[in-house]
C-alpha positions as CSV (number, residue, x, y, z in Angstrom):
1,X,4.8,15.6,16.4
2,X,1.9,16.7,14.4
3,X,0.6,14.4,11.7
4,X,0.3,15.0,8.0
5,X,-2.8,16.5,6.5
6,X,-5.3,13.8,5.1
7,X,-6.0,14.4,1.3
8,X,-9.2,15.2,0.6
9,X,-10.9,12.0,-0.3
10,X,-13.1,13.3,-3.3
11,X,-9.1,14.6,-4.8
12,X,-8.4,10.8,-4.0
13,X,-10.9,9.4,-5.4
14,X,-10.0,11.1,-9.0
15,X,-6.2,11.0,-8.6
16,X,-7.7,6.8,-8.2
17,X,-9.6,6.7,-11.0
18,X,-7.4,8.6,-13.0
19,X,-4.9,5.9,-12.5
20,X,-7.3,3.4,-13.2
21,X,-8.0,4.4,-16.5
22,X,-4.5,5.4,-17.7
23,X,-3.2,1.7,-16.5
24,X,-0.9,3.5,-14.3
25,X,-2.6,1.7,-11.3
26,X,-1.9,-1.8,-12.5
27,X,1.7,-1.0,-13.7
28,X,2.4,0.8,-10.2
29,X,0.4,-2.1,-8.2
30,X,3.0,-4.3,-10.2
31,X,6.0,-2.7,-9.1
32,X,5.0,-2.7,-5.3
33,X,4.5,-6.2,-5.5
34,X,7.5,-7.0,-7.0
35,X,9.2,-4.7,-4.2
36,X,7.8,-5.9,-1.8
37,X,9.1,-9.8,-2.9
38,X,12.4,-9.0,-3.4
39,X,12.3,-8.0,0.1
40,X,10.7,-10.9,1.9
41,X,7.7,-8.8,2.8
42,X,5.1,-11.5,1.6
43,X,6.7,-13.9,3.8
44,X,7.3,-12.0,6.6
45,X,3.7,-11.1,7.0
46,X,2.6,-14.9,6.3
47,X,4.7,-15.1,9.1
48,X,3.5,-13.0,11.0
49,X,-0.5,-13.8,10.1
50,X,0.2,-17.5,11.2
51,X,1.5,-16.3,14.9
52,X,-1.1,-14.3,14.9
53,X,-3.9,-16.6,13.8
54,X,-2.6,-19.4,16.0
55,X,-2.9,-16.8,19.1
56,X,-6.6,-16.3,18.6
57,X,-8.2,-18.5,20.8
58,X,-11.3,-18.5,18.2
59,X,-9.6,-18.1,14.5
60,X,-11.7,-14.9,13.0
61,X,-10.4,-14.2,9.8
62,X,-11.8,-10.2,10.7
63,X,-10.1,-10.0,13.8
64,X,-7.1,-11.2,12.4
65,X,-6.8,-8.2,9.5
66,X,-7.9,-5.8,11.9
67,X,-4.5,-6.8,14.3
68,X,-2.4,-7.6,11.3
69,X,-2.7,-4.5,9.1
70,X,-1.3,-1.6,10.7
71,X,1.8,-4.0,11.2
72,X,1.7,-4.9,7.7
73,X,2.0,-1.1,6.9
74,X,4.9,-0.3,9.7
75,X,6.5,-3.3,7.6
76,X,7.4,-1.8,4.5
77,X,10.4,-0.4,3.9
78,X,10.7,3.3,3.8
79,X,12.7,2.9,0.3
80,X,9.8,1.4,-1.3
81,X,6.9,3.5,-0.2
82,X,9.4,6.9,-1.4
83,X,9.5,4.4,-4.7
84,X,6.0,4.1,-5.3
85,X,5.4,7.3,-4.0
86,X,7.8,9.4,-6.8
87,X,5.9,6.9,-9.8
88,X,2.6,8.3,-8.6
89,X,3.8,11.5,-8.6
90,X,5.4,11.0,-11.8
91,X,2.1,9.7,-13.4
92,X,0.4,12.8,-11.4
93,X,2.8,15.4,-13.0
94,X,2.5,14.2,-16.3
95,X,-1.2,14.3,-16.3
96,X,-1.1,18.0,-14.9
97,X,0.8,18.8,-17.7
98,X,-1.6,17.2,-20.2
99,X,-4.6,19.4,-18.8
């Protein structure tokens, strides 16, 4: 299965800051989080830190993120990244149409 083409990170980088300065970010940031609660994601990956973290033999709050993020990602729920994903484009089509 081939992967998806990365975005270009300079097109990223302005798609970012465009949502920065429109208060799109914090609104969408919002919604994720709220998503993400209604869920039990927060919890699950507190959970999931404190196996972790008690595994370590050493606790290193580095090596800890490094094991715990990519499962954080593979965590949340398909529904909410397609959410997130249409109010980014949403913001993204609006703005097009502004130009």
């Amino acid at each position: 299965m081939a992967s998806a083409p990365q975005p270009d990170p300079q097109v990223m980088d302005q798609v970012r800051r465009r949502l920065l300065e429109t208060g799109d970010w914090d609104r969408i940031s919002q919604l994720l989080r709220a998503k993400l609660e209604e869920v039990g994601w927060d919890d699950d990956l507190k959970d999931l830190a404190k196996e972790k973290a008690r595994a370590q033999e050493t606790p290193n709050l580095r090596d800890l993120l490094v094991e715990v993020n990519p499962q954080a990602q593979k965590m949340i729920p398909g529904s909410i990244r397609r959410a997130v994903l249409q109010e980014i484009e949403a913001v993204l089509d609006r703005e097009v149409e502004k130009a």
